[in-house]
matplotlib code that plots the C-alpha trace (Angstrom):
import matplotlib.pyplot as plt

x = [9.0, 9.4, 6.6, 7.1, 5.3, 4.3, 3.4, 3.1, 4.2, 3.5, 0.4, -2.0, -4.6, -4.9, -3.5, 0.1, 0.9, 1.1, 4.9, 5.0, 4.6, 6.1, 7.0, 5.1, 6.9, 6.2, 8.3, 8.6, 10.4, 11.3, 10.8, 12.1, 9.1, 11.7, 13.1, 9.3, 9.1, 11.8, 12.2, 8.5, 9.8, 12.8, 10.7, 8.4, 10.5, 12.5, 9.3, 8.3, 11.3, 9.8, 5.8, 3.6, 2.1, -2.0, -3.2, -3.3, -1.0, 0.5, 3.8, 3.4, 6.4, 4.8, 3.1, 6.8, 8.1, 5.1, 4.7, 1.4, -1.0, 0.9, 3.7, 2.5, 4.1, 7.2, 9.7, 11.6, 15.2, 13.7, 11.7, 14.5, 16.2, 13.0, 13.6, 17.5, 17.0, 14.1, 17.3, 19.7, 17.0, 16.8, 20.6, 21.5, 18.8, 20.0, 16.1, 15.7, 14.0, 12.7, 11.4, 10.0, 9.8, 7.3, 7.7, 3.9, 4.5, 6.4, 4.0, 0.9, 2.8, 3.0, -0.5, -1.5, 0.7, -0.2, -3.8, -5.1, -6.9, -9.7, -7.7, -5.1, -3.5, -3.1, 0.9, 0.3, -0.4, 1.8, 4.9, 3.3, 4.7, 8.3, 7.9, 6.8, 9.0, 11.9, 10.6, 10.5, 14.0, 14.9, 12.7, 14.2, 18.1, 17.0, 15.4, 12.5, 8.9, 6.5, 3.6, 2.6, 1.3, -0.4, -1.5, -5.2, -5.9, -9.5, -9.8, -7.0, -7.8, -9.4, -6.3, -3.9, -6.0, -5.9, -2.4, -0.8, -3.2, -1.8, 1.9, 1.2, -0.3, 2.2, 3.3, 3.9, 6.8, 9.2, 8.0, 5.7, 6.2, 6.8, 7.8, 5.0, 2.3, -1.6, -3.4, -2.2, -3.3, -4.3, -4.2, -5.0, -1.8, -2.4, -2.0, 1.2, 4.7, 5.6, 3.2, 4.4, 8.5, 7.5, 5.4, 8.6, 11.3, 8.9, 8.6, 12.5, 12.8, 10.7, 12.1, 15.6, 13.9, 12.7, 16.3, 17.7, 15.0, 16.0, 13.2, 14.2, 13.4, 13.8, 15.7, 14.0, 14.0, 17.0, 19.3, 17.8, 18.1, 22.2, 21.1, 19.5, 22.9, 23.5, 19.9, 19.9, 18.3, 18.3, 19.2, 17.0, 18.6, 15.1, 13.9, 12.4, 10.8, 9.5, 7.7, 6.5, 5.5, 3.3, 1.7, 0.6, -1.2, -2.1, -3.2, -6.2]
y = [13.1, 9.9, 7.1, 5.9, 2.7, 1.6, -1.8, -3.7, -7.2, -8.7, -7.4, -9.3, -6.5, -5.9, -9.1, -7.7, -11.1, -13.6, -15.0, -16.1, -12.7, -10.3, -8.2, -5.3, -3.9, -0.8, -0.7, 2.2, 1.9, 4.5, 4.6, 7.7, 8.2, 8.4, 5.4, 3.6, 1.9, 0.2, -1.1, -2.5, -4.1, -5.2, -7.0, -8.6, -10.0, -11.6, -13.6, -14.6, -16.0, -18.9, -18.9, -17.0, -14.0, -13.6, -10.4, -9.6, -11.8, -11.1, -12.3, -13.8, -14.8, -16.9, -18.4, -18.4, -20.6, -22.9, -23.3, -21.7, -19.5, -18.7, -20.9, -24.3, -25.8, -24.5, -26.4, -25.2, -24.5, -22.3, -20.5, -19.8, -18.2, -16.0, -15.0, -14.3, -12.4, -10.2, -9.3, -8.6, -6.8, -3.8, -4.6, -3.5, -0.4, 0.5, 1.0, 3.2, 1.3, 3.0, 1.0, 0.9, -2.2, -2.3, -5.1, -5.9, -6.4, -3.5, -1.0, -2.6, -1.8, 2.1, 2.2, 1.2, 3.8, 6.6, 5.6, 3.2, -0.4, 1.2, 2.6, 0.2, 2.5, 0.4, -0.3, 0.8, 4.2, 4.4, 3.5, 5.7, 9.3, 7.8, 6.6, 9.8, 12.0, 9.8, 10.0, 13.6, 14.3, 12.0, 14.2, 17.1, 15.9, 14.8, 18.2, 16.3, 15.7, 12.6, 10.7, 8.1, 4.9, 2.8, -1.1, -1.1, -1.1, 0.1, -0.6, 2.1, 5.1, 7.3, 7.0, 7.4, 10.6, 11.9, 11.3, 12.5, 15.7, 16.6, 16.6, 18.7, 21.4, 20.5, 23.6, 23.1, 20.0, 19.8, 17.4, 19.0, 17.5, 19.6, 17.3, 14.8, 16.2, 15.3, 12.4, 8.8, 6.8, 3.3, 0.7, -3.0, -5.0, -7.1, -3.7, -2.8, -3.7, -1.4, -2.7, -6.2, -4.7, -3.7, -6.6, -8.4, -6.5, -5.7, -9.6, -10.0, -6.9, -8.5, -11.8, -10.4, -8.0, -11.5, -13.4, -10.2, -10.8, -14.7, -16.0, -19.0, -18.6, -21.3, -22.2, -21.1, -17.0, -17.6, -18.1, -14.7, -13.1, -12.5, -9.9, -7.3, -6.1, -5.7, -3.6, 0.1, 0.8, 4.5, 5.2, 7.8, 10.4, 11.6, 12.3, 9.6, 11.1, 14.1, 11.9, 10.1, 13.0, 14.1, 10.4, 10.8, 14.3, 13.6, 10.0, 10.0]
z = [1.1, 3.3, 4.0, 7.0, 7.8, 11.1, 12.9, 15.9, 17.4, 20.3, 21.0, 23.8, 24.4, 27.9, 28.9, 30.5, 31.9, 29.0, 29.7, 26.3, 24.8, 27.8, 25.3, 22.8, 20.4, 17.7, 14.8, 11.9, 8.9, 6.6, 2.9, -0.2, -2.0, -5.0, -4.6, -3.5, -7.1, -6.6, -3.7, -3.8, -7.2, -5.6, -2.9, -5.1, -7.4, -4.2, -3.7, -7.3, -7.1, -5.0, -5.6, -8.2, -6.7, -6.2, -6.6, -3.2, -0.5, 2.6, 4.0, 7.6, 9.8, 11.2, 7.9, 6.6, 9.2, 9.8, 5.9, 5.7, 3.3, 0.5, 1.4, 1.6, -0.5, 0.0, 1.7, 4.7, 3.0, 0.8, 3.3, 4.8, 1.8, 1.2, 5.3, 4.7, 1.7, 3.0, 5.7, 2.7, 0.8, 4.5, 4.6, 0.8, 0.9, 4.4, 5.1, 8.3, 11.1, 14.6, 17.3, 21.0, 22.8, 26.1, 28.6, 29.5, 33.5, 34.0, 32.0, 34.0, 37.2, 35.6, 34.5, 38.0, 39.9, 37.8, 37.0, 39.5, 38.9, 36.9, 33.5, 31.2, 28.0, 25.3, 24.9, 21.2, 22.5, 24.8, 22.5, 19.7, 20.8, 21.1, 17.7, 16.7, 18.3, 17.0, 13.0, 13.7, 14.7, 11.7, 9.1, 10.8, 10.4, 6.8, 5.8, 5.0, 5.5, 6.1, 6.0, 8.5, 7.2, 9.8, 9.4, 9.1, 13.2, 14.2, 17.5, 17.7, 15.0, 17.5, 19.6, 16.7, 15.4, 19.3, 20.0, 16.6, 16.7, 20.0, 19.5, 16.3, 18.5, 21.3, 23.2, 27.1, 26.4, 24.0, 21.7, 19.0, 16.1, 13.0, 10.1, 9.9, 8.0, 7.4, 9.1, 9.6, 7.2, 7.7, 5.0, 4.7, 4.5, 1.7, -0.1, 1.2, 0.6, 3.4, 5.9, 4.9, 5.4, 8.7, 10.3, 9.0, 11.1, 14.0, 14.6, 14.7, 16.7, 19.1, 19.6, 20.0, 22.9, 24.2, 24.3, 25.9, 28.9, 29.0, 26.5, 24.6, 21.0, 18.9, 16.4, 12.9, 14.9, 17.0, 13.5, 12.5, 14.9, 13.7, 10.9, 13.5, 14.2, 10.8, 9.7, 10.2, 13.2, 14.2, 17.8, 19.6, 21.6, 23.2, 26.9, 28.2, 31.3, 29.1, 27.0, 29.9, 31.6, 28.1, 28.4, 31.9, 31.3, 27.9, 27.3, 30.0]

ax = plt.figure().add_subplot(projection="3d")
ax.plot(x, y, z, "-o")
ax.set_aspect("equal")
plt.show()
């Protein structure tokens, strides 16, 4: 069995033109349940290293580079180590990643054409059944099964439910999925090692997206941004238009 965990960054609502986040990005990560243990012991122990652990934290780029939260009074060097070594911890496991990236203007511009004015899909959704249909093919390769674990999201549950329903019972387009099983399952963060894995590598993903479009990133994300060629991201081999096509007919 796998646990795949799933997690957004870059996520304005509605607002498609924010040129400081033109980017939405929806990352999965892929975890054995056999090896779970662990690697959530594994993780933990990387950050006792440095602080001692409530009962229930998260870890927060952005509270990791800004010195924040459970990291004030840390100072900057050794935030960095915690960053670099949170890279080497997906680098030595060879953790599975899967991600979509949605540039804001360009998916407004597609909502409008195939829509109209009146009706905005959230990019979550819309970068949901590429995720999906990429786990699948993975499960499917792997002769295994999965469970989707979400980060606790209820403005989108109903969505989730709806879309994940519908490529289980999928039968006009090719994209039925067959290997994830059961519901998603949403969880609070502070709960999660997974959730916390993800939001991690989703952030990254997303500011490497944004220096391929021209974005300057500074420094404390730009020096990162060197392990992503290094973690192992799982290219997708899917149709693009078919899943497109499903989104139009299915998604309004």
């Amino acid at each position: 069995m796998k646990l795949i965990y799933i997690d957004e960054s870059g996520n304005t609502g509605n607002n498609f033109k924010d040129s400081q986040q033109p980017i939405f990005l929806l990352a999965a990560i892929i975890l054995d349940e056999r090896k779970w243990f662990a690697l959530e012991l594994e993780f933990y122990s990387i950050i006792k290293e440095y602080i001692t652990l409530p009962d229930e934290f998260e870890i927060h780029v952005i509270d990791l580079k800004t010195g924040k939260n459970i990291f004030n009074n840390i100072d900057f060097i050794k935030r960095m180590e915690i960053r670099n070594k949170i890279f080497s911890f997906f680098q030595k496991n060879s953790i599975p990643i899967i991600y979509r990236r949605i540039i804001k203007n360009k998916f407004e511009n597609f909502c409008i054409k195939n829509y109209g004015h009146g009706i905005l899909i959230q990019p979550y959704i819309m970068a949901l059944p590429f995720i999906c249909k990429a786990v699948d093919s993975y499960l499917l390769m792997n002769d295994a099964q999965g469970i989707l674990i979400f980060d606790e999201q209820k403005e989108y549950y109903l969505d989730v439910e709806k879309s994940l329903k519908k490529l289980r019972f999928e039968n006009e387009f090719n994209l039925k999925t067959t290997r994830i099983i059961e519901k998603g399952f949403f969880i609070d963060s502070k709960k999660s090692f997974g959730i916390q894995l993800v939001d991690f590598i989703a952030y990254y993903l997303r500011k490497n997206e944004e220096k391929k479009l021209g974005l300057k990133i500074n420094k404390f994300d730009d020096e990162a941004l060197m392990f992503i060629a290094k973690m192992n991201i799982i290219e997708t081999n899917y149709n693009d238009a078919e899943i497109t096509d499903w989104i139009k007919m299915r998604m309004v």
